[in-house]
Structures are given as structure tokens and as C-alpha cells.
C-alpha positions, 0 to 999 in steps of 0.5 A: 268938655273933654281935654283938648287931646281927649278930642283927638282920640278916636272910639273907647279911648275918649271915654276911658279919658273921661273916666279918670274925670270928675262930675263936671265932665261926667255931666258934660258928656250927658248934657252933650248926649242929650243935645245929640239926641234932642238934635236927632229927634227934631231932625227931619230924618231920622237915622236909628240905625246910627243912633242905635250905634251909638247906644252900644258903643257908649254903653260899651265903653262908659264906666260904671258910674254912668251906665245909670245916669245914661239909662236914665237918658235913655228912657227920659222920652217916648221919641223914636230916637230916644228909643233906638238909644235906649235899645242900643244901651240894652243890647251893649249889657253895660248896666248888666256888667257894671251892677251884676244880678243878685245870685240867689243860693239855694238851700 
């Protein structure tokens, strides 16, 4: 759970606090995105738009440290939602910017 005036803030602001945390709050985060998701595939509706959102904010704004722990998320399930999160997190490059491709130098 994030501190009380974490909650308060809106956007990038709320992960910029987590990301001065520590483990506890790096596994609450995921624990609570993966109830979110699960809430959202067991849903009668399904919003992928919304959820595909929130794919690109979080992969925008999480740090380094998560951007695997979130694409592991994403790809934990075949349900639509879990794949709308996961089209989300790609387009947002988060794993791209936080572990860079290997240049190969030509000799």
C-alpha cells in the first residue's frame, strides 16, 4: 500500500513515490495490478481500451526495477484483458528504455 499522501497524487506522481520504496511496496503494486486485471477479466464487460491505457501509463511511468516484474504480469494469461495490458505495456517501450538493446559494432 502506498503512503497516505502517495494516494493523494494524481498520474506519474504516485509511481515516482513508489519508486523511492522498497520490495513490500513494489509487490503491493503488482499484487494490486493483478487483482485489477483479474477483476477486469471476470468482469461482464470488458473495457480494453481502458485497460490498454493503463498498460502505457504504467509501463511510462514505472522504474526500471519493474518493467519486468509488470511484462511478466502481462503475460501470465491468455484472457483478453491480460492481452490488452500487455499491448498497452509494449507500445509504452518501458522495457525497451529501462534494458536498451545490445548494439553490435561492426568490424
Amino acid at each position: 500500500m502506498l503512503p497516505t499522501n502517495c494516494r493523494r497524487l494524481r498520474s506519474r506522481q504516485v509511481l515516482s513515490c513508489a519508486a523511492h520504496g522498497n520490495a513490500a511496496q513494489d509487490d503491493n503494486l503488482i499484487d494490486g495490478l493483478r487483482r485489477y486485471l483479474d477483476l477486469a477479466a471476470a468482469g461482464s464487460f470488458l473495457n480494453s481500451l481502458k485497460i490498454e491505457n493503463c498498460g502505457v501509463w504504467i509501463g511510462e511511468a514505472a522504474p526500471r526495477r519493474l518493467q519486468i516484474r509488470l511484462t511478466e504480469t502481462a503475460r501470465s494469461s491468455q484472457h483478453p484483458a491480460y492481452l490488452a495490458f500487455r499491448a498497452g505495456l509494449d507500445r509504452s517501450g518501458g522495457l525497451e528504455r529501462a534494458y536498451p538493446a545490445a548494439r553490435s559494432e561492426k568490424i
